[in-house]
C-alpha positions, 0 to 999 in steps of 0.5 A: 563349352571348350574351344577347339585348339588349333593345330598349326601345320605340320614342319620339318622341325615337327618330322625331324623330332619324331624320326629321332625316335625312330631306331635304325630298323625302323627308319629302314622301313620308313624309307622302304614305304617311301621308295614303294609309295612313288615312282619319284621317290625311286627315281631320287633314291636310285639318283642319291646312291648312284644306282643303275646304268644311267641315273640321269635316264629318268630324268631326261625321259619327263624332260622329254614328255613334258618339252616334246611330247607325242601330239599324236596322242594329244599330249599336253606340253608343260615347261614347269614339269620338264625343268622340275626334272631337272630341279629333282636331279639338283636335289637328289645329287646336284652334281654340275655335269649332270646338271649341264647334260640335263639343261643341255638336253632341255634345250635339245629336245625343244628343238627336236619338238620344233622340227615337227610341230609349230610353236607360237608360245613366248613362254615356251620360248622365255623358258628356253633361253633362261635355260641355255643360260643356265647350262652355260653356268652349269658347263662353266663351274665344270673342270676346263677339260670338261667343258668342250663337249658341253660348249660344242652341244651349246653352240649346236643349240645356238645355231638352231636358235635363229630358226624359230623367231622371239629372238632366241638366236640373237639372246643366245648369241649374246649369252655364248658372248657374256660367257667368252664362248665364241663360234 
């Protein structure tokens, strides 16, 4: 009787070696299939090389469905797909502007979702906060004459924050604070 070796998970390492293999023709159209296989794939790679008009349009789009979407059409909301986009943009290129105009437009578009539609969900609202904090660090790390724009956009979102209870306006208060960001 001969026992069955068990083969451990595949790993990066494991892919990395074979694609050492792999000549320049061949990693060309490995890449081609990835690019044809998922819309995701299209969207990193467009990002990565800076390819079409606006590289962050993909991404404010699934932020846009997942954060406000069409209850109208009984569209789910999910604050995990919204700010994954936002991750996905960190991995294909990570610039900081592009970063503080996606976490900026997070935050917009929840309160564009609530000035039609009610929301009773502390996470929603947990998700929120934690991510005006994060487009606050984002805007910080960008050259001073950057930032104004940005600051200006934030301290739009802070004065819708008061309007919607769970004391988001009260934590944005104190995050414009923490950051020397005064009304």
């Amino acid at each position: 009787m001969t026992s069955k070796q068990k083969k451990s998970k595949a790993t990066w390492s494991d892919v990395k070696s074979k694609l050492a293999d792999v000549d320049r023709i061949g990693l060309i159209g490995l890449i081609q299939d990835l690019y044809a296989a998922n819309k995701d794939n299209q969207t990193f790679l467009h990002a990565r090389f800076g390819l079409g008009e606006d590289i962050l349009k993909p991404y404010k789009t699934t932020i846009s469905r997942w954060i406000c979407p069409d209850v109208m059409r009984n569209q789910p909301i999910s604050v995990a797909k919204a700010k994954k986009a936002i991750t996905d943009y960190k991995k294909a290129v990570g610039q900081p502007e592009g970063l503080a105009e996606l976490s900026i437009f997070y935050c917009e578009e929840v309160f564009v979702f609530l000035g039609y539609c009610g929301m009773d969900d502390e996470g929603y609202f947990d998700a929120l906060v934690r991510t005006f904090e994060q487009a606050l660090k984002y805007v910080m790390a960008l050259p001073e004459a950057k930032r104004p724009v940005f600051i200006d956009r934030l301290e739009q979102v802070a004065l819708q924050g008061p309007n919607v209870g769970w004391g988001v306006g009260d934590d944005m208060e104190i995050l414009l604070a923490e950051y020397g960001i005064d009304d």
